[in-house]
Structure formats: structure tokens, C-alpha cells
C-alpha positions in Angstrom: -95.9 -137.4 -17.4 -96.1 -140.6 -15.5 -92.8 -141.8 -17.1 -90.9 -138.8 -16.2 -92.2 -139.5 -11.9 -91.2 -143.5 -13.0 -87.8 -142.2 -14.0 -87.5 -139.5 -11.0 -88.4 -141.7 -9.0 -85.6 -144.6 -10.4 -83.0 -142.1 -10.2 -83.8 -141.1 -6.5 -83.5 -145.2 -5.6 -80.1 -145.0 -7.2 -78.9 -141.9 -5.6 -80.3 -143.1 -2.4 -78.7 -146.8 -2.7 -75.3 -145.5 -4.0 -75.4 -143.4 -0.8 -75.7 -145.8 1.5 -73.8 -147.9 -0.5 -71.0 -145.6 0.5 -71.7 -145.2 4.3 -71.6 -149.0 4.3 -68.1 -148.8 2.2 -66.6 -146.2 4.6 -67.3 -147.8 7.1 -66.2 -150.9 6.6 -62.8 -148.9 5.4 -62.7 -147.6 9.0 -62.8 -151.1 10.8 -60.5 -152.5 8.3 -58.2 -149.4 8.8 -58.3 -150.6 12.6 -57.5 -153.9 12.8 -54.7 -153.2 10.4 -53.1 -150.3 12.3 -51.0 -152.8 14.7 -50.1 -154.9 12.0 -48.6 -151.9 10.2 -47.4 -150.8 13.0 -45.7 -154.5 13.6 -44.1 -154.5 10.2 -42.7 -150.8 10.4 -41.1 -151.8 13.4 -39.4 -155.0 12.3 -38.3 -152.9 8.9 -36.6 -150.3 11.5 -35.3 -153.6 13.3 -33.9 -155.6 10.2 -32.3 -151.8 9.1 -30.5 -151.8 12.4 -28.9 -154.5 12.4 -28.1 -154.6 9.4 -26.5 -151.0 9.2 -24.6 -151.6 12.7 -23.2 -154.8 11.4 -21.8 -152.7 7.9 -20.6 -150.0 10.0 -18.7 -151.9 12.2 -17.2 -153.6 8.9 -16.5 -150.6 7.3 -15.2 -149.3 10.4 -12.8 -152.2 11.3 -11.4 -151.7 7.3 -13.3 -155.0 6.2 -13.1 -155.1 2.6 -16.4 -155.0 0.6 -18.0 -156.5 -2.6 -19.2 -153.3 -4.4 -22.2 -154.6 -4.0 -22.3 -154.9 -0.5 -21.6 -151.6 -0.4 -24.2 -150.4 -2.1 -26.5 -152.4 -0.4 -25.1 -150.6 2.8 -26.2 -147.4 1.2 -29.6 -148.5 -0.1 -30.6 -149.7 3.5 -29.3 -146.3 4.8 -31.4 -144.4 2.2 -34.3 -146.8 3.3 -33.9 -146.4 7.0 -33.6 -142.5 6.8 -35.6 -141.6 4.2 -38.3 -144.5 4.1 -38.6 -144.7 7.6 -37.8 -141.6 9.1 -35.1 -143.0 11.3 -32.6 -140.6 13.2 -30.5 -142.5 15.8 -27.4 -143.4 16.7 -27.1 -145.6 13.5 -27.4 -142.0 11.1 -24.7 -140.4 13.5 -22.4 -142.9 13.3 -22.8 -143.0 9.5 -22.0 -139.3 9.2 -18.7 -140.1 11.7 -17.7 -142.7 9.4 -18.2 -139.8 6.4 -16.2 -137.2 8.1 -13.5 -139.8 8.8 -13.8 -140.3 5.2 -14.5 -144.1 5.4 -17.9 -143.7 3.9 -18.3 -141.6 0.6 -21.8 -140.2 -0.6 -22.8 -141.8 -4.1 -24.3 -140.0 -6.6 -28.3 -141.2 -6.8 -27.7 -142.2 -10.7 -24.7 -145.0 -9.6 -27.5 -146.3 -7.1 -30.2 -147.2 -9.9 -27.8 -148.9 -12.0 
């Protein structure tokens, strides 16, 4: 009967290690989670920023009748994909797009010519 306490009492120092184990884990995870907020936050931004400007450079392209590698082009669309999907970005950039659409300057591509 003794080894069964021995091994009761084992299991209970387990459970009760693992347990703090995971308050000490969670924890940390919360301080981490802190001091990286603002850095995310940093990086999100500069993605909106690099999207921006690279978008309002394309558009004015396509706009002024540039002409375009087709791969230029579909980088035009990726970062538009990126910066309204990935990011959540609605702004002037997304209206002038769909102006540029209507106008019939820009043409949707189908999803499958994208990831070729």
C-alpha cells in the first residue's frame, strides 16, 4: 500500500509542477505578446506603406498608358490582393483601382493565372 501513496504522491508533484509550469509559460507568453505588439504594429504599418506606394506609382502608370512587362502587371495585382485582402486596406488607393476598372484600364485576372 505504501507504493501506491509513493506513486500518488509522484503523480500529484507532476500534476502540480506541470501546472505551474504552465502559469510560468503563460505568462511569460503575455509579456512577450507585449513588447512585440508595437513591433507588429511597426511592420503592419510599413507593409500598408510599401503597398501604397507601390500601388499609386502602378496606377499612375497604368493610368498615363505606360506600357507594362506582364509581370509587372501581375505584380500590380498581387500587391493589390495583398493590400486589400492581407491588410484590410480600403482607401483611396482601392477606389482609384476600381476607377481604373470601370474605365476598363485594369481587368480582374482569374486567381488560377495568378499562381502560375
Amino acid at each position: 500500500m505504501s507504493t501506491l501513496k509513493d506513486i500518488a504522491l509522484i503523480l500529484t508533484a507532476i500534476g502540480s509542477f506541470v501546472g505551474l509550469m504552465t502559469l510560468v509559460l503563460r505568462w511569460q507568453n503575455k509579456k512577450l505578446d507585449e513588447k512585440l505588439k508595437p513591433i507588429c504594429e511597426e511592420i503592419k504599418k510599413t507593409k500598408i506603406n510599401k503597398c501604397k506606394n507601390y500601388l499609386v506609382d502602378f496606377l499612375d502608370d497604368v493610368e498615363d498608358g505606360v506600357e507594362m512587362s506582364p509581370e509587372r502587371v501581375e505584380r500590380g495585382y498581387e500587391v493589390y490582393e495583398e493590400y486589400t485582402e492581407g491588410l484590410n486596406q480600403n482607401h483611396y488607393v482601392k477606389k482609384k483601382w476600381l476607377r481604373l476598372e470601370e474605365a476598363g484600364l485594369l481587368s480582374p485576372i482569374d486567381e488560377a493565372e495568378l499562381e502560375r
